[in-house]
C-alpha positions, 0 to 999 in steps of 0.5 A, a space after each residue: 705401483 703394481 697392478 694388484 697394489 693399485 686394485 687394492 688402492 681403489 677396492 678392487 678386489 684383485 682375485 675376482 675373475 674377468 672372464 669366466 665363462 663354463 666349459 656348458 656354456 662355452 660348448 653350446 657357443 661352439 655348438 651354435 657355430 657349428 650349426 650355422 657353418 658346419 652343420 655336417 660335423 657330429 661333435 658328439 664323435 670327437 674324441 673328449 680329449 679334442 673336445 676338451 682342447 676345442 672347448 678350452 681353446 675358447 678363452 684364447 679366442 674370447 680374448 682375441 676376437 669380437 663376438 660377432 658373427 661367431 668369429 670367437 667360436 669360429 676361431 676355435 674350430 679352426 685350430 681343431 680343422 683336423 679332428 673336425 673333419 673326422 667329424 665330418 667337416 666338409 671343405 665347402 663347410 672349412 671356408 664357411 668357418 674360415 673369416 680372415 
């Protein structure tokens, strides 16, 4: 039986999302993180095609780590450390976001 056969066994609706989340809202997570361990990247400097991959790069991540303690957030910074410290992002700061 497939996934969406079953869904539509049980009336589940098989096209509803389960993760939706805005680019807004994911951005202000990023921003809260960056607040808390990088407060000397100006995100407003990156450029918007990094921006868009740092914040899309977020939905990966929200399925990969737990919410706690910013590591969704923090995960995304990581795979953008370069453009971050074009932004700023000091070394002390690139530990600070680094939780493995």
């Amino acid at each position: 039986m497939s996934a969406k056969t079953l869904l539509k066994q049980k009336g589940i609706d098989p096209n509803k999302p389960v993760l939706q989340i805005s680019r807004e809202e994911a951005l202000a997570g990023i921003m809260e993180a960056i607040k808390e361990y990088c407060p000397n990247v100006k995100i407003e400097k990156m450029p918007k095609k990094d921006l868009e991959g740092l914040i899309d790069s977020l939905g990966e991540k929200i399925i990969n780590y737990h919410p706690e303690n910013y590591h969704q957030e923090r995960s995304a910074l990581l795979s953008y450390i370069k453009e971050l410290k074009r932004c700023g992002l000091t070394n002390k700061e690139e530990d600070a976001i680094d939780f493995c």
